[in-house]
N, CA and C of each residue as an Amber inpcrd file, in Angstrom:
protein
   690
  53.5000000  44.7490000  95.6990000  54.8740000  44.9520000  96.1640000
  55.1130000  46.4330000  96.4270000  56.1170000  46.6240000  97.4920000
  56.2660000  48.3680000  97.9870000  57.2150000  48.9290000  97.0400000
  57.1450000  49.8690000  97.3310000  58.2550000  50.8240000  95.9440000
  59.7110000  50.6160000  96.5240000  60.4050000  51.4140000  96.0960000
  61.4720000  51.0950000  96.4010000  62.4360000  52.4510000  95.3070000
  63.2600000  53.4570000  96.1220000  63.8020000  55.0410000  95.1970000
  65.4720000  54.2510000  95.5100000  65.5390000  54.1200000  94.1230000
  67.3420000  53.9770000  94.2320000  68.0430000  55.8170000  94.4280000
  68.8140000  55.8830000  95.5990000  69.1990000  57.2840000  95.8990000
  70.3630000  56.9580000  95.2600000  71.3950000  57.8780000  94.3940000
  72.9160000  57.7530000  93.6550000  73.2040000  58.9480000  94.0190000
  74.4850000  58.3910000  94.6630000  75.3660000  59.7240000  95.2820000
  75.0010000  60.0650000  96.4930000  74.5930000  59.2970000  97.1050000
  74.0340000  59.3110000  98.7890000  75.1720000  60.0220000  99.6530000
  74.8030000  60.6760000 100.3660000  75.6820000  61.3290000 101.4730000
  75.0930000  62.3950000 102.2840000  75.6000000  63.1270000 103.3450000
  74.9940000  64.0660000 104.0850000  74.0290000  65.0790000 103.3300000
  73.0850000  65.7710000 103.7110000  72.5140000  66.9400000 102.8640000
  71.1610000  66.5720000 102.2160000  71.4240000  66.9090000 100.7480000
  70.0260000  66.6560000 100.2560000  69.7220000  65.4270000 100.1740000
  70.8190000  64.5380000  99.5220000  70.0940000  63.1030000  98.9740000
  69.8660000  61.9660000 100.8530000  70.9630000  62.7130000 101.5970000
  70.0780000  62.0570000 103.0600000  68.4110000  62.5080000 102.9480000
  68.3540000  63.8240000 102.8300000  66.7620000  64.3440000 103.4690000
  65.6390000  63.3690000 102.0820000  66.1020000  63.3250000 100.6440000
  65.3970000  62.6630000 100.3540000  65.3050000  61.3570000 100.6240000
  65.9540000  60.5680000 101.0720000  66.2350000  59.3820000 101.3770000
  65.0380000  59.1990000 102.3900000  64.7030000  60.0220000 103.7650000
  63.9830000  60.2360000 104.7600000  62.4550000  60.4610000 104.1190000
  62.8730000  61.5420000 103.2200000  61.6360000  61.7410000 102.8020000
  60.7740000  60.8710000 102.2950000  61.5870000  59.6890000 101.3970000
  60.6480000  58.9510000 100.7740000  60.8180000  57.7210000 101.3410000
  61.3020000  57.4420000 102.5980000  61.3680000  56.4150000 103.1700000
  60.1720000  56.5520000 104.2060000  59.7960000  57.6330000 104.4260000
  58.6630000  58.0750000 105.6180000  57.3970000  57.5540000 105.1870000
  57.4910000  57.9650000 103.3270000  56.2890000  58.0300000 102.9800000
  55.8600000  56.6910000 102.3290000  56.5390000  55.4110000 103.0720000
  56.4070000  54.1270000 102.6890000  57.4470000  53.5370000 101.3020000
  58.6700000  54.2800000 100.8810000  59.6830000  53.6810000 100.0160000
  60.8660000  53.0140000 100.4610000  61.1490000  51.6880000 100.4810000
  62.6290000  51.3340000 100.7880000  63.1360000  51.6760000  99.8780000
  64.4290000  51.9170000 100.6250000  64.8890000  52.6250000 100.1620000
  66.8880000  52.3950000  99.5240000  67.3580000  52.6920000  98.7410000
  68.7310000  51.7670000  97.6470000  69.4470000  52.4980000  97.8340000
  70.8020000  52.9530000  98.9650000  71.6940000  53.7630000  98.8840000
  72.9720000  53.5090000  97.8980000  73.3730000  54.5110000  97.1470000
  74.5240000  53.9720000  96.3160000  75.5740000  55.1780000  95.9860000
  76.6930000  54.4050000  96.4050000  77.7530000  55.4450000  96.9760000
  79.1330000  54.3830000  96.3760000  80.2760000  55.8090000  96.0980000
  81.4160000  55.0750000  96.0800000  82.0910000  54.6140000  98.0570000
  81.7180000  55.6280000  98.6970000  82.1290000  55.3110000 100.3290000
  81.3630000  54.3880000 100.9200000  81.9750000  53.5000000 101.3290000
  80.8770000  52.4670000 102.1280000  81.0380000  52.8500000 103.1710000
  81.6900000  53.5420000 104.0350000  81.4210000  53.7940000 105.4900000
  80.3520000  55.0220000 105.5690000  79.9760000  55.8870000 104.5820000
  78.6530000  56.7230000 104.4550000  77.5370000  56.2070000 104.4110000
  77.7810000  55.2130000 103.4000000  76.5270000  53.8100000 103.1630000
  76.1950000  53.5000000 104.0730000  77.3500000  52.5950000 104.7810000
  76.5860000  52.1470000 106.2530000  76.0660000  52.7570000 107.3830000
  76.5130000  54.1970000 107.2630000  76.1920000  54.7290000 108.3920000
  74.4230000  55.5000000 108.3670000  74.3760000  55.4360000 106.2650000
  73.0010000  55.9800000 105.9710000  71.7920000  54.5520000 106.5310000
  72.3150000  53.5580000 105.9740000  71.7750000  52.2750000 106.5810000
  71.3110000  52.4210000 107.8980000  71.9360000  52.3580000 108.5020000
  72.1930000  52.5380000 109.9990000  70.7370000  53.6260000 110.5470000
  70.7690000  54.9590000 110.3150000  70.0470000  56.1210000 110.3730000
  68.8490000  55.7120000 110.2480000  68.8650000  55.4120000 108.5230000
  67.3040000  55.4020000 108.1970000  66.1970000  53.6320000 108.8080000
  67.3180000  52.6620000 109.2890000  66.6940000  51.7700000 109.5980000
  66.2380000  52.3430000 111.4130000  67.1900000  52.8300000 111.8580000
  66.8930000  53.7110000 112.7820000  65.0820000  54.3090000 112.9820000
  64.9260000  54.7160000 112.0810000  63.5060000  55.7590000 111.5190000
  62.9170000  54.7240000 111.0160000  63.2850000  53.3580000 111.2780000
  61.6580000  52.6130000 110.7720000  61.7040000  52.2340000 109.2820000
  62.7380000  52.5430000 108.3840000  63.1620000  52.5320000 106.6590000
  63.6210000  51.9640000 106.3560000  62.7060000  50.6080000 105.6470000
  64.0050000  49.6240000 105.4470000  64.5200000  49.8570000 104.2470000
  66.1360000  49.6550000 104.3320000  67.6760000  50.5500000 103.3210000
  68.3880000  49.1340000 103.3100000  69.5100000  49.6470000 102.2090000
  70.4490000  48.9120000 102.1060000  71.1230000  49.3800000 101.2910000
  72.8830000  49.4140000 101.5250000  73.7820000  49.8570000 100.5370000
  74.6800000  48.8470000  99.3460000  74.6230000  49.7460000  98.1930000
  75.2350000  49.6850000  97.0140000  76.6620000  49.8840000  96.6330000
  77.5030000  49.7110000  96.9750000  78.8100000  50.3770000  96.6970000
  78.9110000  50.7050000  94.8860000  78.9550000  51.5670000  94.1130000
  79.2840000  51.9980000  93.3120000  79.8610000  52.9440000  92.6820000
  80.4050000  53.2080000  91.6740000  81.0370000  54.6310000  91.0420000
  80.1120000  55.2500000  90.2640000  79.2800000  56.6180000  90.2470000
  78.3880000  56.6200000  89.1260000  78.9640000  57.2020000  87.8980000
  80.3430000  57.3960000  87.8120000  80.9130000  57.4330000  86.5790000
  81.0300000  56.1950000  85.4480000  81.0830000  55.2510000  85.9480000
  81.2380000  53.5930000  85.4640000  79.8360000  53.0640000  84.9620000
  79.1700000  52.7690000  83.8760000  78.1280000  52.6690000  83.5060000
  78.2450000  51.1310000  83.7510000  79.0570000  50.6870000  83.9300000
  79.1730000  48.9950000  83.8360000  78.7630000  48.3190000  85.7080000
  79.6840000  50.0230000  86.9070000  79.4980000  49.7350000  87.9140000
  77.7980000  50.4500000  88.6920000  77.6200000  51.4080000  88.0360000
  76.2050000  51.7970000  88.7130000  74.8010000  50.7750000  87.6610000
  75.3820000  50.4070000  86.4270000  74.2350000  49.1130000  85.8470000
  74.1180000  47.8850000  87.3260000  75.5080000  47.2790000  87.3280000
  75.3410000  46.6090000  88.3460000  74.1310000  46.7180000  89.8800000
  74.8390000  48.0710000  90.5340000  74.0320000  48.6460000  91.9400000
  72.9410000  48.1300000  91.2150000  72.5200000  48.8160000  90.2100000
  70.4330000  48.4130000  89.8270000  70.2640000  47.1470000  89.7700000
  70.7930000  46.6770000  89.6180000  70.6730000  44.6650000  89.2950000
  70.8560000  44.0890000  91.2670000  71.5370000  44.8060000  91.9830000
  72.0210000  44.2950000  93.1870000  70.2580000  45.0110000  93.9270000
  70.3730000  46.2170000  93.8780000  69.4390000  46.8200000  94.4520000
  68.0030000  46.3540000  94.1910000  67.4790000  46.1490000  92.9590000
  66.3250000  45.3050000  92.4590000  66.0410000  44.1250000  92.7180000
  67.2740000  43.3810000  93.4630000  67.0380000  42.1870000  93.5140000
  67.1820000  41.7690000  95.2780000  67.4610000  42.7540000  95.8990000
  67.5040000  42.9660000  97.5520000  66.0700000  43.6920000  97.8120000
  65.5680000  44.6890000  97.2640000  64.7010000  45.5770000  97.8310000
  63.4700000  45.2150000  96.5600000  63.1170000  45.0190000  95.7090000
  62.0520000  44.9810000  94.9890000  62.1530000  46.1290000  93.3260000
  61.3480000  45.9960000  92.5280000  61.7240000  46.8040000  91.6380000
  61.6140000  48.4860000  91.9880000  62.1790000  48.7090000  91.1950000
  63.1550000  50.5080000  91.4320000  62.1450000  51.2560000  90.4860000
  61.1950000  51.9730000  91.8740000  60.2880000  52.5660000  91.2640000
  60.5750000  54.1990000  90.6200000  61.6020000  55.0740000  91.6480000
  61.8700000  56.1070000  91.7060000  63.1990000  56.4090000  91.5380000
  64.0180000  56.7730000  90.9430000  65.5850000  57.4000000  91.2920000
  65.4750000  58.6750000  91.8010000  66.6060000  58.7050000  92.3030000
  66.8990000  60.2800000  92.7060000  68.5400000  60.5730000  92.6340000
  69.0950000  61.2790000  91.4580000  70.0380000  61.4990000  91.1540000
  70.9420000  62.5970000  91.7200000  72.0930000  62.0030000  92.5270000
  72.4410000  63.2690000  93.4070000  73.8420000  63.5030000  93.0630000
  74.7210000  62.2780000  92.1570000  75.4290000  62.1750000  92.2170000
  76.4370000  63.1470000  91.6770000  77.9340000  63.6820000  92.2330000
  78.2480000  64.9660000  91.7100000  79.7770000  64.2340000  91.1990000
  80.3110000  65.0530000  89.6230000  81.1950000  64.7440000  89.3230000
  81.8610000  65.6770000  89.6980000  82.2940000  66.5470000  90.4420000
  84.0000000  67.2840000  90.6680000  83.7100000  68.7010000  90.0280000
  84.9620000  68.7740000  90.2760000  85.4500000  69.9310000  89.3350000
  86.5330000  69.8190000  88.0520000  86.3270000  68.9330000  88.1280000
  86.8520000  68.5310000  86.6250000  86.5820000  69.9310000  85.3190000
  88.3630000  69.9450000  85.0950000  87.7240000  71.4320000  83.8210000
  87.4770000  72.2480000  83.9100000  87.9590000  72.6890000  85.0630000
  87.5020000  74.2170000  85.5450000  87.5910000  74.9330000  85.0600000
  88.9400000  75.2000000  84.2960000  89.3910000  75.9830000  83.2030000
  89.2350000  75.4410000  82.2060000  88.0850000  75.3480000  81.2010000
  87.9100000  74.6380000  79.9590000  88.9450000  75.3450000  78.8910000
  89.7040000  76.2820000  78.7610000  90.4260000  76.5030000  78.0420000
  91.7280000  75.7660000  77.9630000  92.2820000  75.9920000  79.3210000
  93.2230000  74.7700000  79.6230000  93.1370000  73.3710000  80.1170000
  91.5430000  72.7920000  79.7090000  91.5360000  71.6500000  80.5220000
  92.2520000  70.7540000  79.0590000  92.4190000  69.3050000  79.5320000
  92.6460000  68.5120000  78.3510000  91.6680000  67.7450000  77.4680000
  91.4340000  66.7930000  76.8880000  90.6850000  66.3660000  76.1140000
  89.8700000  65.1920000  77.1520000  90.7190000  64.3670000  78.2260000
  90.3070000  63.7600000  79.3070000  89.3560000  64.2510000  79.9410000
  89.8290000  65.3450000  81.0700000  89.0590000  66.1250000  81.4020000
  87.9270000  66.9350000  81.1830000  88.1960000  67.5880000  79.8400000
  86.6400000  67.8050000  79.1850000  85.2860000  66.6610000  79.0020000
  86.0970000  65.3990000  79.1090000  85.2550000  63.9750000  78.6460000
  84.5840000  63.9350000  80.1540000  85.5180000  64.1650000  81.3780000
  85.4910000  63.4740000  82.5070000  84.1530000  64.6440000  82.7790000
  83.8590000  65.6330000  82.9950000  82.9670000  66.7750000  82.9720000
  81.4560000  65.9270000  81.9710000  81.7510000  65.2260000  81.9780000
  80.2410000  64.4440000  81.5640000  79.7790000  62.6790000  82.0050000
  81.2080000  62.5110000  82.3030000  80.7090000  61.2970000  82.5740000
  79.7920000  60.7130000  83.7110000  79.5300000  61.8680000  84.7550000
  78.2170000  61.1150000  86.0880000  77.2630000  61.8030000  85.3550000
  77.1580000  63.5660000  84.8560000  76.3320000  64.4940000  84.8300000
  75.3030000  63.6660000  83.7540000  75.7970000  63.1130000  82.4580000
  75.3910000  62.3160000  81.5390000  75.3320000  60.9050000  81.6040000
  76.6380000  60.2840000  81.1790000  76.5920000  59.1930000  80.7080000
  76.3070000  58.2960000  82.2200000  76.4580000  58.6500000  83.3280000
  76.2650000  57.5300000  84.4410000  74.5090000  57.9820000  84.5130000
  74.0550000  59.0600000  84.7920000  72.5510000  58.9860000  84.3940000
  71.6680000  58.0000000  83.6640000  72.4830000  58.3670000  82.7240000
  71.7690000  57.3900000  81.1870000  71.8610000  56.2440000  81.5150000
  72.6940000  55.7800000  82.0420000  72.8500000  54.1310000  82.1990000
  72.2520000  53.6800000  82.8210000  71.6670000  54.2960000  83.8740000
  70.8210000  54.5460000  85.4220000  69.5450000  54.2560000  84.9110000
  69.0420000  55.3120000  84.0800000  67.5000000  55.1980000  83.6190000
  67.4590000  53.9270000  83.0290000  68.6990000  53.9320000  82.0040000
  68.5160000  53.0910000  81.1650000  67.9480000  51.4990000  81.6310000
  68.6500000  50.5930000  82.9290000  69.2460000  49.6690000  83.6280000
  67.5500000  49.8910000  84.5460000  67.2590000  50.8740000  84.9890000
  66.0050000  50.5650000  85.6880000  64.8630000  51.1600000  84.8870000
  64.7120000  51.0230000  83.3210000  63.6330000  51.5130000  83.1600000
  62.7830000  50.3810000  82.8140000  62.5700000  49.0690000  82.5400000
  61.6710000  48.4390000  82.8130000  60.6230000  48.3450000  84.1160000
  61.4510000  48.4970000  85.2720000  60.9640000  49.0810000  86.5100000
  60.1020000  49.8220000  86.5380000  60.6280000  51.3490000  86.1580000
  60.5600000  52.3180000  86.2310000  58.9250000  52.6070000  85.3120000
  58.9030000  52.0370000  83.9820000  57.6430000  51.7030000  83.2610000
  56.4240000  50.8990000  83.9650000  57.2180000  49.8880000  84.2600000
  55.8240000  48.6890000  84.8090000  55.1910000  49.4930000  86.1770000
  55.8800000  50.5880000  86.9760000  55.6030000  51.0730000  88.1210000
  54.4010000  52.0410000  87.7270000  54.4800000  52.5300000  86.4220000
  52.8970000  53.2200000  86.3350000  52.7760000  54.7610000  87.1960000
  53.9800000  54.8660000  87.9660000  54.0300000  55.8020000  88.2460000
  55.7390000  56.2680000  88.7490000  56.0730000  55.6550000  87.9950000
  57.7540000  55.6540000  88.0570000  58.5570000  57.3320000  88.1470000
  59.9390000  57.1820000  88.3820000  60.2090000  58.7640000  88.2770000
  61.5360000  59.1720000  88.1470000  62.1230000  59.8470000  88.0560000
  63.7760000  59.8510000  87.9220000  63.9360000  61.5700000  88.1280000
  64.3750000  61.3800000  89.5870000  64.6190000  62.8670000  90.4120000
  65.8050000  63.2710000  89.8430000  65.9840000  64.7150000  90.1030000
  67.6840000  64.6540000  89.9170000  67.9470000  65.9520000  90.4070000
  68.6880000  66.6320000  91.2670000  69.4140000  67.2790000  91.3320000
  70.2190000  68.2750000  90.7200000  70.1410000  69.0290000  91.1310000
  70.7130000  70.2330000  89.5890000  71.3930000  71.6400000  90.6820000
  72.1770000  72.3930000  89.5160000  72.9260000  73.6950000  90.7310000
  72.9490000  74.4240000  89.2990000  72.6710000  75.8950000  90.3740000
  71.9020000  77.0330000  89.2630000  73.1960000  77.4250000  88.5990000
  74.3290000  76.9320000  88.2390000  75.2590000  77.3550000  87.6960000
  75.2510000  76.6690000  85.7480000  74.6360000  75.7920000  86.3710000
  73.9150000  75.8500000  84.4310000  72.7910000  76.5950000  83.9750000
  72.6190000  77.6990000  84.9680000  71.7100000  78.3660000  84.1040000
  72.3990000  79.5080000  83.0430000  71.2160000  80.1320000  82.0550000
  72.3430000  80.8640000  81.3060000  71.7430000  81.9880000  81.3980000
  72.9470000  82.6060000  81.5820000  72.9290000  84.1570000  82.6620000
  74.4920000  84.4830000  82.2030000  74.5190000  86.0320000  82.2460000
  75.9620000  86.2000000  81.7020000  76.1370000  86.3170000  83.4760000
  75.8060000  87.1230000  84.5400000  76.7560000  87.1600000  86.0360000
  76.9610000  85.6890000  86.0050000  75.7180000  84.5340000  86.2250000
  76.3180000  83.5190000  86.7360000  77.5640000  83.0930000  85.7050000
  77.5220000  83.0970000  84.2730000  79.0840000  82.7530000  83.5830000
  79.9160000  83.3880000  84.0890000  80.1190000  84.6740000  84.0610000
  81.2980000  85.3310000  84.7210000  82.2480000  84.6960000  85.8600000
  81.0350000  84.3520000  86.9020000  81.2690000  83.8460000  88.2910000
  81.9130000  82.7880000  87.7230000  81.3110000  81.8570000  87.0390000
  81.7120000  80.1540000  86.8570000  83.2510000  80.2450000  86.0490000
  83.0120000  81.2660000  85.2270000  84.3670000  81.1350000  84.7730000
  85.6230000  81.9290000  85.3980000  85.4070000  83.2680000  86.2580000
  86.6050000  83.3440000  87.2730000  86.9300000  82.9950000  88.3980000
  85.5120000  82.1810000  88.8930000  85.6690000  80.6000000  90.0200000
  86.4680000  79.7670000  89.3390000  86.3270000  79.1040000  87.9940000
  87.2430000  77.9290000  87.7760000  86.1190000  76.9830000  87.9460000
  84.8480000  77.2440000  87.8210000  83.9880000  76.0250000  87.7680000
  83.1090000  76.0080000  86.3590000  83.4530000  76.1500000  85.2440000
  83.4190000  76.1090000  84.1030000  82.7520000  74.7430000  83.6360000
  83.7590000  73.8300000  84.1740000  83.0270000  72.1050000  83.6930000
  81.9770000  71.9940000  84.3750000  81.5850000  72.1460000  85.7260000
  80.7550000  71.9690000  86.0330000  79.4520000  72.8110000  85.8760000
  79.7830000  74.0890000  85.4820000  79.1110000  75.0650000  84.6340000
  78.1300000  74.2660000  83.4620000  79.1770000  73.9580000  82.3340000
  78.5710000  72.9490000  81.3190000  78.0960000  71.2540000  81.7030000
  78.7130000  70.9060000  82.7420000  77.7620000  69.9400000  83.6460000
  76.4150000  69.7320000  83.4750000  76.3170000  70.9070000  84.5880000
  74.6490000  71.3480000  85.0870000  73.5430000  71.7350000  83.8240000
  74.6280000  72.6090000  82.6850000  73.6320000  72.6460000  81.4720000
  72.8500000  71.4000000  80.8190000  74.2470000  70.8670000  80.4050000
  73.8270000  69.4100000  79.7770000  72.7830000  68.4010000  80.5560000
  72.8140000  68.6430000  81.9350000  72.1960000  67.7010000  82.5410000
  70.5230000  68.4690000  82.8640000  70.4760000  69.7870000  82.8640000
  69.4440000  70.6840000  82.2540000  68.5750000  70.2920000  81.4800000
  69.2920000  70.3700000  80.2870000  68.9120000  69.7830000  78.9580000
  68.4310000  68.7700000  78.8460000  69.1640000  67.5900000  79.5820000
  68.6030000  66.0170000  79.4520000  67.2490000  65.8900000  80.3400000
  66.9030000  66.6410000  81.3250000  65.4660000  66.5340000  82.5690000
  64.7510000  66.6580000  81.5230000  64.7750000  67.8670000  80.6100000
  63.8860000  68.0510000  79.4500000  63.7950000  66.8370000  78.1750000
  65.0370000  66.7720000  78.1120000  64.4860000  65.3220000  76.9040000
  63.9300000  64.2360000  77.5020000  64.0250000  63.7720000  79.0010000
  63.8110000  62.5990000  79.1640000  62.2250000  62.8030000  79.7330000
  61.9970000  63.6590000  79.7340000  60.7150000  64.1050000  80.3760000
  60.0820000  64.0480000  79.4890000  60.0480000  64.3910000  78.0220000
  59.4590000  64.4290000  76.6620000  59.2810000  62.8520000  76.3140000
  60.5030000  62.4150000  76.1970000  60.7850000  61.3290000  75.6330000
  59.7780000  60.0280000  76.8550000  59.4430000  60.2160000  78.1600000
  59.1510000  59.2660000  78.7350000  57.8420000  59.6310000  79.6390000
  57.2150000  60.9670000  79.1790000  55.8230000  61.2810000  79.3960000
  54.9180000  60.2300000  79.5620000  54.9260000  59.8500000  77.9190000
  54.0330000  58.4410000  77.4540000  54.2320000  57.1560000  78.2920000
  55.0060000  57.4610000  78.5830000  55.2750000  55.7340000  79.6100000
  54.8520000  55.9740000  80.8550000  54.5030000  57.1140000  81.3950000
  53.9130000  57.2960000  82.9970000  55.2460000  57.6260000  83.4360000
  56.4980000  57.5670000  83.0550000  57.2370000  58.1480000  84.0000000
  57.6010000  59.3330000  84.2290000  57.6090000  59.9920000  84.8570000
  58.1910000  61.4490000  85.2930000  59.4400000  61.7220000  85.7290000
  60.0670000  62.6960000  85.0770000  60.8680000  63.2530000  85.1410000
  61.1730000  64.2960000  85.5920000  62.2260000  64.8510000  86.6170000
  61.7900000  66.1990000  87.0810000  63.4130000  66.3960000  88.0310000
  63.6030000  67.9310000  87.6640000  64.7710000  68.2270000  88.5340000
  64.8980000  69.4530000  89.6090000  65.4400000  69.4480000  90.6590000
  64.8900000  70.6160000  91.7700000  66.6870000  71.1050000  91.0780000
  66.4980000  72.5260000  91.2600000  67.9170000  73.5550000  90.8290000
  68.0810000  74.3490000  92.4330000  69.0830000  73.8050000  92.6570000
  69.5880000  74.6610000  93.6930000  70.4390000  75.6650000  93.7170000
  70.3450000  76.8920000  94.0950000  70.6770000  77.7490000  93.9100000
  71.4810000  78.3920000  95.2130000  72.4720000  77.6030000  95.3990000
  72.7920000  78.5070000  97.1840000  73.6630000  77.3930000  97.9760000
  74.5470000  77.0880000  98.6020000  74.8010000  76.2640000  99.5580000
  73.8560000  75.5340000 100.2780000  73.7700000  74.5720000 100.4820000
  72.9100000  73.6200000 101.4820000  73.2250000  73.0920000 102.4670000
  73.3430000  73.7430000 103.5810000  73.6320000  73.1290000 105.2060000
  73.9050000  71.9260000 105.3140000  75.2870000  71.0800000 106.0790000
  75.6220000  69.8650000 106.1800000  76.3880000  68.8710000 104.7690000
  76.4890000  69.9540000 103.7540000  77.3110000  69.6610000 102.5740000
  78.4190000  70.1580000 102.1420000  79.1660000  69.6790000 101.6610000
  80.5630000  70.0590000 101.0160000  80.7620000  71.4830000 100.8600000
  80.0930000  71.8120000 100.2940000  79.8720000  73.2620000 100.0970000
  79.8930000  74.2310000 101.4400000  79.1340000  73.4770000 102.2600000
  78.5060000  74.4570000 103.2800000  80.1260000  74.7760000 103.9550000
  80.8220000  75.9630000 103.9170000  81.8530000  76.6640000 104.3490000
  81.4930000  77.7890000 105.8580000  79.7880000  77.0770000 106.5170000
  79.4820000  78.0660000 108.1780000  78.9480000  78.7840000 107.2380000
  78.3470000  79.1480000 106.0480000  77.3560000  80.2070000 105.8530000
  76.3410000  79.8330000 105.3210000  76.2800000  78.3020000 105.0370000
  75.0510000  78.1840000 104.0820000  73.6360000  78.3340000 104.8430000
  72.8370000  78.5340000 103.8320000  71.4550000  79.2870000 104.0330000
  70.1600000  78.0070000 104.1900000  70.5660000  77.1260000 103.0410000
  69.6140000  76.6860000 102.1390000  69.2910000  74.9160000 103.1730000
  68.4670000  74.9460000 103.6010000  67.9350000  73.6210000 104.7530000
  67.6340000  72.4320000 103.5150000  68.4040000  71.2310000 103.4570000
  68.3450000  69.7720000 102.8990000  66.6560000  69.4630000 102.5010000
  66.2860000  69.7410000 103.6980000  64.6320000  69.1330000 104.2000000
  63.9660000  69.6770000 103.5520000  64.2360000  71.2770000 103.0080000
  63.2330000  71.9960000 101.7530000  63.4170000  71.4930000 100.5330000
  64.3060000  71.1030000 100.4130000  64.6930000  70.3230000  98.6820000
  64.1950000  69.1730000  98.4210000  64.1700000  68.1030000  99.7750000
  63.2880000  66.9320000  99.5410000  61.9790000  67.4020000  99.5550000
  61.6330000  68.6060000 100.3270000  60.2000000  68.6830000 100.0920000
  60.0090000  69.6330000  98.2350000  60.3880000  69.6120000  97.8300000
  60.3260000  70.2920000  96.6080000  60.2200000  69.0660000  95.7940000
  61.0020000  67.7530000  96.0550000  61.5750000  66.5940000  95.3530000
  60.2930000  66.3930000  95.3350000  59.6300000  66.0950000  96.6070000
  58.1710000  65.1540000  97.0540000  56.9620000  65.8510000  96.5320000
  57.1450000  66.9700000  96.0960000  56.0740000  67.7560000  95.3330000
  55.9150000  67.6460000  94.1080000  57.2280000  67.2290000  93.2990000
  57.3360000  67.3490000  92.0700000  56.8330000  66.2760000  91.5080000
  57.2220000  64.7890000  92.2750000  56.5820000  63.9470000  92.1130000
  55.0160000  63.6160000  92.7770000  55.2110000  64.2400000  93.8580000
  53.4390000  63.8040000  93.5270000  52.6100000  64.6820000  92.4030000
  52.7150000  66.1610000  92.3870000  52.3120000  66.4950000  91.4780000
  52.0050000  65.7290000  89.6100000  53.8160000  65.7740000  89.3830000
  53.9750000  64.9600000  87.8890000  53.4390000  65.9140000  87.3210000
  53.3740000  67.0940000  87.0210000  53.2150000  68.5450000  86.4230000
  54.4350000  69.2460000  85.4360000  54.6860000  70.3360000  86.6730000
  55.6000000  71.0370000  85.8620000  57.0150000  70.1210000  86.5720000
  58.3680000  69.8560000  85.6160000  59.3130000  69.3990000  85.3140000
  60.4170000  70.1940000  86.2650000  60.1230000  71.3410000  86.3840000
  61.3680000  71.7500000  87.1180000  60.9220000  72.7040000  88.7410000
  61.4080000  72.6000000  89.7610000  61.2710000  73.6150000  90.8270000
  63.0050000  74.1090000  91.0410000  62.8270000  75.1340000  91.8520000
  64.3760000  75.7660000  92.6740000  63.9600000  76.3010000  94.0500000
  65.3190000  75.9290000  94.5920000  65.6840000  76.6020000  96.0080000
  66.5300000  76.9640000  96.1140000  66.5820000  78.5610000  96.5260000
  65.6140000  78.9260000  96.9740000  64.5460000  79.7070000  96.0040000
């Protein structure tokens, strides 16, 4: 049976170029998005290119609604050999001094707890595949650096500051924790705006297509755990 990379948080940018990327290289491929008119239009594209896709409608904050996508997606496309975690929670908490007790919660719920549920929900898959993997996405603002704190905290991006840490942190436990099983774990850190994304405000630098190729290295390799771009 062919592989098959559940993409979470699908939309223009990186998780399109990985989508391409590993659809080229023989993966159908599991789009899963709260927008279904992005969905369909990723559908659309990559069947375009020869990839056979199909969309998920989900929230990856909802561990009850992205468990589901894996049960819908596994059972349309084949078992879920690869994830690739793109999905972004906000800016929730910007000001962690004045955020509330909600908000501080809400600042973990895709970065963490919709992850976890993710691995969790496809890791039988993910094991029996023998060469299974769980990508993820990362922004150099969890690194720890006093300029980048400064920045994060008189930007107002503070939660997502502690976001990116925590979710830092977890590439490393789950990478430890799931060595032994053949699966790999691994996160690309972007460091910069990425052309054709939210972010991109006409100055960004940083090309989609280098990050999937960083993605596609990491996993074929199954080495070292972390790359950045730039």
């Amino acid at each position: 049976m062919g592989k098959t990379i559940l993409v979470v948080g699908f939309g223009p940018g990186i998780s399109s170029a990985v989508a391409e990327k590993f659809g080229a290289s023989g993966f159908s491929v599991a789009l899963v998005a709260r927008n279904e008119e992005k969905l369909a239009a990723g559908v659309k594209a990559l069947e375009a290119k020869g990839i056979a896709s199909a969309a998920f409608p989900a929230d990856a904050s909802d561990p009850a609604s992205i468990r589901s996508a894996v049960v819908k997606a596994r059972a349309a496309l084949g078992p879920i050999s690869a994830i690739h975690w793109n999905a972004y929670g906000g800016l929730a908490a910007g000001d962690l001094l004045a955020a509330d007790a909600a908000a501080t919660r809400d600042v973990f719920e895709v970065a963490i707890v919709g992850l976890l549920a993710t691995v969790q929900e496809a890791l039988p898959d993910l094991k029996a595949a023998k060469d299974g993997a769980v990508l993820v996405t990362n922004g150099a603002f969890g690194d720890v650096d006093p300029q980048v704190d400064e920045f994060a905290a008189s930007a107002k991006y503070m939660g997502l500051a502690v976001a990116n840490a925590a979710k830092h942190k977890l590439v490393g436990l789950l990478a430890a924790r799931l060595k032994g099983d053949d699966v790999f774990v691994g996160e690309v850190v972007v460091g910069g705006s990425v052309k054709g994304t939210a972010w991109d405000q006409g100055n960004a630098t940083i090309e989609a297509a280098a990050i999937a190729d960083k993605f596609w290295g990491l996993y074929q390799a199954r080495g070292e755990i972390r790359a950045r771009v730039p």
